[in-house]
C-alpha positions in Angstrom: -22.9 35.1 19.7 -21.4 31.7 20.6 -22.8 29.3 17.8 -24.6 29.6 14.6 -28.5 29.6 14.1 -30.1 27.9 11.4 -30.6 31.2 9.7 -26.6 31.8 9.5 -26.6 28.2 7.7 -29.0 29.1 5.4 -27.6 32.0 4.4 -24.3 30.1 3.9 -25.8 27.3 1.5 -28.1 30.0 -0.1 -24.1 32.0 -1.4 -22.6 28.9 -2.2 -25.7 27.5 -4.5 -25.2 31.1 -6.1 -21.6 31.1 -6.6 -21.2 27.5 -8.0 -24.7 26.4 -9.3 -26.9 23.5 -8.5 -25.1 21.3 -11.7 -21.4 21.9 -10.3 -21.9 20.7 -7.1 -23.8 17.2 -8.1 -21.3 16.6 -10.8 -18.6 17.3 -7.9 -20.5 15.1 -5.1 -21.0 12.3 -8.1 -17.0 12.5 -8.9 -16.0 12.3 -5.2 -18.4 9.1 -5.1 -16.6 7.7 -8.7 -13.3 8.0 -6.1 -14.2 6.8 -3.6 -15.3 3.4 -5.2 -12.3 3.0 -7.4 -10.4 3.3 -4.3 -11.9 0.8 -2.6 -12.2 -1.7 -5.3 -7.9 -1.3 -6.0 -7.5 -1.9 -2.2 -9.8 -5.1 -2.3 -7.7 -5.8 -5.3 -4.2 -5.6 -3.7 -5.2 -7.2 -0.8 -6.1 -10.2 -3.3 -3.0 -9.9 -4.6 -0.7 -10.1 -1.7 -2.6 -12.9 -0.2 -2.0 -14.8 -3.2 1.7 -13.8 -3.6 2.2 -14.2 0.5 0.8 -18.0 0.0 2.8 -18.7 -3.3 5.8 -17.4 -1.2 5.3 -19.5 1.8 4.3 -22.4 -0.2 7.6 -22.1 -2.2 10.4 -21.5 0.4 11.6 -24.1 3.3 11.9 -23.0 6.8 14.7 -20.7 7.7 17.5 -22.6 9.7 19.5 -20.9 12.0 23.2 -20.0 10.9 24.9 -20.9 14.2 24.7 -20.1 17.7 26.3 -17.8 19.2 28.4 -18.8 22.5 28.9 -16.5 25.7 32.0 -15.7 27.7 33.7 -18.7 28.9 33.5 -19.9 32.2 30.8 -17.2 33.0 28.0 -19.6 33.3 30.5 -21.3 35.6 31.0 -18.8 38.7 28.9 -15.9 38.2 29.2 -15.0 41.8 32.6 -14.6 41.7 32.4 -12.2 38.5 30.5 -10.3 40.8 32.2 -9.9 43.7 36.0 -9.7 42.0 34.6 -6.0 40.6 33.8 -4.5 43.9 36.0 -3.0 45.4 38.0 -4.4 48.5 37.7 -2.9 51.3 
């Protein structure tokens, strides 16, 4: 009762032949394949494409300099014990 026998299978395949014919399901297994191609030839194509654009982009622009830099707190760099021990509490 747990799993299908090979007759259950069968029988399965035999209904399906029946309900869509021998023709309709090639035709449908040959237009799944027709997809499947095109799809991978447009994804070899884009990759193609953006490596070309990526390398014309890089080729094109000049390193990025940094704007600025940014500066901390003064004096924190200084006496960052003393930061520390002014906020606790005296006792």
């Amino acid at each position: 009762m747990g799993s299908f026998s090979i007759w259950h299978w069968l029988v399965v395949l035999l209904v399906i032949l029946l309900l869509f014919g021998s023709g309709k399901i090639s035709g449908l297994m040959g237009d799944v394949a027709k997809g499947i191609k095109s799809f991978k030839q447009n994804i070899k194509e884009e990759e193609g494409k953006e490596d070309a654009s990526m390398a014309a982009d890089a080729a094109s622009q000049t390193p990025a300099q940094p704007a600025g830099s940014i500066q901390g707190p003064q004096g924190a760099q200084a006496q960052p014990n003393q930061a520390a021990s002014s906020s606790r509490p005296a006792a």
